[in-house]
Backbone as CSV, one residue per row, in Angstrom:
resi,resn,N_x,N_y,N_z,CA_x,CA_y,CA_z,C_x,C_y,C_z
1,UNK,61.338,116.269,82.346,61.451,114.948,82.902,62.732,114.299,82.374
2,UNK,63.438,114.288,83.031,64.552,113.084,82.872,64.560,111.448,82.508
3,UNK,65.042,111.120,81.253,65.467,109.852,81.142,65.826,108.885,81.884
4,UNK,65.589,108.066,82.352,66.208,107.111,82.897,66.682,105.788,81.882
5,UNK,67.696,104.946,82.373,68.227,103.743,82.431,67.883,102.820,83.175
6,UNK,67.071,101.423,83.110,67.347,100.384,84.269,68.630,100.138,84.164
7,UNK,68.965,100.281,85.939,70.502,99.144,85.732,71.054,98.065,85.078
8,UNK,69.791,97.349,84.673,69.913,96.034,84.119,70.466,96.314,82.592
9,UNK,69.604,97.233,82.171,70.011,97.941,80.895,71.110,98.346,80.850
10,UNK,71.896,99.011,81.431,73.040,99.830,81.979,74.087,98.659,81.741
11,UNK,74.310,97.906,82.410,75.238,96.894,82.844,75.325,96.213,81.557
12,UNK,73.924,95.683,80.971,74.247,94.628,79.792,75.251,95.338,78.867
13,UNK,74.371,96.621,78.342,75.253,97.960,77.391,76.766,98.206,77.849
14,UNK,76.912,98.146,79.039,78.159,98.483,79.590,79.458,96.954,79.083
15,UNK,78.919,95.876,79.440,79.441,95.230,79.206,79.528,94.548,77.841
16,UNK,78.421,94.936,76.787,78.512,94.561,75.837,79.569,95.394,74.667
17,UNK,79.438,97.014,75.106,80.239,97.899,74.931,81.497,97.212,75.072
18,UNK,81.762,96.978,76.395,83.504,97.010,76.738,84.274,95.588,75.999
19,UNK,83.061,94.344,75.285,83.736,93.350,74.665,84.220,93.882,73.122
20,UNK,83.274,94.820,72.579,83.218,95.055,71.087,84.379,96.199,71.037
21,UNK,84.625,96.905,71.931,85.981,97.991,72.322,87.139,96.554,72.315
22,UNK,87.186,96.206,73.192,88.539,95.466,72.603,88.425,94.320,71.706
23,UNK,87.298,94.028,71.033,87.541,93.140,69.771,87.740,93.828,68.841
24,UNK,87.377,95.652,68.530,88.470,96.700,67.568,89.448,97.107,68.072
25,UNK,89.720,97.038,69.370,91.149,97.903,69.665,92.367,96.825,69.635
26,UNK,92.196,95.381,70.208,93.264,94.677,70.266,94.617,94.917,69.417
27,UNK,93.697,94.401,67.613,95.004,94.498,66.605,95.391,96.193,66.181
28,UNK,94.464,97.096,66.563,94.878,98.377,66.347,95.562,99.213,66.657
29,UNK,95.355,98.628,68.357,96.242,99.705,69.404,96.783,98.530,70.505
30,UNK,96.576,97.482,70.296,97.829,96.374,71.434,97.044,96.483,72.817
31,UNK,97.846,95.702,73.505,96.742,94.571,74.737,96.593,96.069,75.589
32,UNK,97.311,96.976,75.520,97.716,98.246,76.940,96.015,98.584,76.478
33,UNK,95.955,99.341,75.729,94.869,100.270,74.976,93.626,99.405,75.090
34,UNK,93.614,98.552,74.173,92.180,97.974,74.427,91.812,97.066,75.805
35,UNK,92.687,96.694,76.635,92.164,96.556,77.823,92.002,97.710,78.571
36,UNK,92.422,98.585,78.823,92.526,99.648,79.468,90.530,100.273,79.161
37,UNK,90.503,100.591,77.580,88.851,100.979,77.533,88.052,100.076,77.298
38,UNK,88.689,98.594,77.576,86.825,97.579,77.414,87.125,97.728,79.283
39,UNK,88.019,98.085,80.102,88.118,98.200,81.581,86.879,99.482,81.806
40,UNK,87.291,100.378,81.156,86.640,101.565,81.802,85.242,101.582,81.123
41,UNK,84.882,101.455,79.963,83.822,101.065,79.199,82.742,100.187,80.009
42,UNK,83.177,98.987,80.704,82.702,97.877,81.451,82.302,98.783,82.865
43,UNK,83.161,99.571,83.365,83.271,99.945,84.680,81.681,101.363,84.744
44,UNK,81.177,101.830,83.430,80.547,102.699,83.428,79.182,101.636,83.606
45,UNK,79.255,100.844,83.501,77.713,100.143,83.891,76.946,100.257,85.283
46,UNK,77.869,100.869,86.094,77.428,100.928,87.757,77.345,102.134,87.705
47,UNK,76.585,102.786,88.817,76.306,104.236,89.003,77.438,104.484,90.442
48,UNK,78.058,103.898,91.147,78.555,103.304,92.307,80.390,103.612,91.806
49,UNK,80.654,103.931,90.422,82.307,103.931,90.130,81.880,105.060,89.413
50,UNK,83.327,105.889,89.714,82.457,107.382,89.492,84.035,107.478,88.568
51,UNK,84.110,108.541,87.487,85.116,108.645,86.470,86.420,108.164,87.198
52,UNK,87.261,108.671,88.239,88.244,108.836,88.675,88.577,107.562,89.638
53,UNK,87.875,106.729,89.550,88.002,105.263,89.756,87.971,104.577,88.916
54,UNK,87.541,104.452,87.864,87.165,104.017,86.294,88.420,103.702,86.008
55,UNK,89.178,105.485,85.919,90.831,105.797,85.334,91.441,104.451,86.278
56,UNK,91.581,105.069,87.194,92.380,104.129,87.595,92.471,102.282,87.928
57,UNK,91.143,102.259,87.671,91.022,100.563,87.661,91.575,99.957,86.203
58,UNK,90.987,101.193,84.712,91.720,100.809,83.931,93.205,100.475,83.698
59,UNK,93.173,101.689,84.665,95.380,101.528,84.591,95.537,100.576,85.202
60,UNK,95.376,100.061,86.192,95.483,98.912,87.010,95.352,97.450,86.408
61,UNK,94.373,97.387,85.762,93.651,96.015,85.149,94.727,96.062,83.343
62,UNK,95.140,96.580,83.519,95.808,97.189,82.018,97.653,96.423,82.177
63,UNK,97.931,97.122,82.893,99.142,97.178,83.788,99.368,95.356,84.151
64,UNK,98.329,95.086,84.754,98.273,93.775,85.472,98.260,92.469,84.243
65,UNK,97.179,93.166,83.002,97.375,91.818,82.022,98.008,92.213,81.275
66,UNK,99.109,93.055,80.942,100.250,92.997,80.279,101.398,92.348,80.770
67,UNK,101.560,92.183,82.177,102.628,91.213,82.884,102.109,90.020,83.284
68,UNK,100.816,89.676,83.069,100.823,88.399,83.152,100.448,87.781,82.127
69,UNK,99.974,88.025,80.709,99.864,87.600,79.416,101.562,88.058,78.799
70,UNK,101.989,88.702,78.611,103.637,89.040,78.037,104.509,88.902,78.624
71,UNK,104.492,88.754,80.085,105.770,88.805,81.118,105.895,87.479,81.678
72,UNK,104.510,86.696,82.228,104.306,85.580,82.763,103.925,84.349,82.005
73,UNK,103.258,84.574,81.091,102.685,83.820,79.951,103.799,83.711,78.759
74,UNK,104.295,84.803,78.294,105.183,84.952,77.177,104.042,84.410,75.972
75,UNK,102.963,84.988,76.081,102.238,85.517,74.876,102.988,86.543,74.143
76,UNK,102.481,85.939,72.761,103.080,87.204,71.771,102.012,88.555,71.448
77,UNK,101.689,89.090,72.191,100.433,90.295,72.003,101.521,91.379,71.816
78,UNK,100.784,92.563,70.938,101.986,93.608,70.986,101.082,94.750,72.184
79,UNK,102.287,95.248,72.648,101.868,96.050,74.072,100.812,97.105,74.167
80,UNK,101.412,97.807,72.697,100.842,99.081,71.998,101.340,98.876,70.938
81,UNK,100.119,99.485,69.746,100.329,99.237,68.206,101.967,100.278,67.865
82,UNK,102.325,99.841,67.824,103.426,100.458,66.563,104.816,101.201,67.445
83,UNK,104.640,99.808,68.575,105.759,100.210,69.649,106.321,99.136,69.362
């Protein structure tokens, strides 16, 4: 017999996951990195986004708040740690 997950379960974990991923990754690895896996981290809560959409929403959502927090904003976040 197989395990199951409620979705409800799924989603909270998913999203509770993807805040505590970038409240360690921010100062470790810079805005690229830890948005990129609280993106994909968050994105595993649906059964509906399958790995290879994940990737790429992270790159996307990653990509997008680095030019508008550092490029548009002129926040001081570093991009990636030790770049």
């Amino acid at each position: 017999m197989k395990a199951t997950v409620s979705p409800a379960l799924r989603s909270c974990a998913a999203i509770t996951g993807s805040v505590l991923a970038f409240a360690l990754l921010i100062e470790a690895g810079g805005l690229i990195p830890a948005t990129a896996v609280a993106t994909f981290v968050a994105s595993t809560g649906s059964r509906a986004v399958n790995i290879r959409d994940a990737l790429i929403l992270s790159v996307a959502v990653a990509v997008a708040m680095a030019l508008l927090f550092v490029g548009l904003l002129n926040q001081s976040f570093s991009l990636v740690a030790g770049l």
